[in-house]
C-alpha positions in Angstrom: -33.1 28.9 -1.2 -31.9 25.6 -2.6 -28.8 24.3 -4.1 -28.6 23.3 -7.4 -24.7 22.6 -6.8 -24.7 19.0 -8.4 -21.4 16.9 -8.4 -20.1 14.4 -10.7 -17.3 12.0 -10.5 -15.3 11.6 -13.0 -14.5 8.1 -12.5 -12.2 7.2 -14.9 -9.9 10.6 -14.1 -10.1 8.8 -10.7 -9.0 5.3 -12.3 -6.4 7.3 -14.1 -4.9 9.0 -10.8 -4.8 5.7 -8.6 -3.2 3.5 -11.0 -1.2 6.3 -12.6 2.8 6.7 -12.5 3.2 8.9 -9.6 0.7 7.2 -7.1 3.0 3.9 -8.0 5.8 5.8 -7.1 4.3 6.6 -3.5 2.4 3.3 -2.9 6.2 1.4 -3.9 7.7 4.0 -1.4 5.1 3.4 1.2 5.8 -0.4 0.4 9.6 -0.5 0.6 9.7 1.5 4.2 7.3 -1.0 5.5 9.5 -3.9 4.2 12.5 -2.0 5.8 10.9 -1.7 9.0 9.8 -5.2 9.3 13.3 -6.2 8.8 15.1 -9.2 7.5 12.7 -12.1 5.9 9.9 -10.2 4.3 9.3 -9.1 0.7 7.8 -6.3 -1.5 5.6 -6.9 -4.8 4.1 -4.2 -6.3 1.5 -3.9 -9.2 -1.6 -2.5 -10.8 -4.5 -3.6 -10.3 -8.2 -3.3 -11.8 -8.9 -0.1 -10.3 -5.3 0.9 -8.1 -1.7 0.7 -7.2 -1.0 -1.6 -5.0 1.8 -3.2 -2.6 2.3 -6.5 -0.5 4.5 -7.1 2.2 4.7 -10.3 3.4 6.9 -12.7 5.2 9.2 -14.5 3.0 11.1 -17.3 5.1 9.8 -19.4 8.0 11.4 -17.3 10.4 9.8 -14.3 9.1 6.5 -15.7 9.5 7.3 -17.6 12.7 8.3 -13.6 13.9 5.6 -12.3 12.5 2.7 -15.1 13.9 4.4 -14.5 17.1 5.0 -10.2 17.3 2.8 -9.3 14.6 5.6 -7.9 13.1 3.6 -6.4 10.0 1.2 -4.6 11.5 4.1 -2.7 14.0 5.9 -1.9 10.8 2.9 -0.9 9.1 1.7 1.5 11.8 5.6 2.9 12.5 5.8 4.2 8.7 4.3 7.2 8.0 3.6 8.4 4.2 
């Protein structure tokens, strides 16, 4: 007996969900508690971008980076949030 179940993508519904208002809202959250976790020294930027929302945390000051070289501050603060 075969399946003639046959699925389609609809890529640009897709396109439309990742880069649409509410997954910004969640990828900004997601973005700001991993900036809070990481502590003093790092910044947020948030955008769209070809094909998603998207978020960077990085480390903003010399200390920051220095911290973050040294702990891998990021990545703790990255795996501590939860979404």
């Amino acid at each position: 007996m075969a399946n003639k179940f046959k699925f389609e993508l609809d890529r640009a519904g897709v396109k439309e969900l990742m880069q649409g208002s509410e997954m910004q809202s969640i990828i900004n959250g997601a973005g700001r508690a991993v900036q809070s976790a990481a502590g003093d020294g790092y910044s947020l930027t948030t955008g769209v971008g070809r094909t998603r929302a998207q978020a960077l945390v990085y480390a903003d000051t010399p200390k920051a980076r220095a911290l973050n070289r040294k702990n891998q501050t990021l990545q703790k603060a990255l795996g501590s949030v939860r979404v």
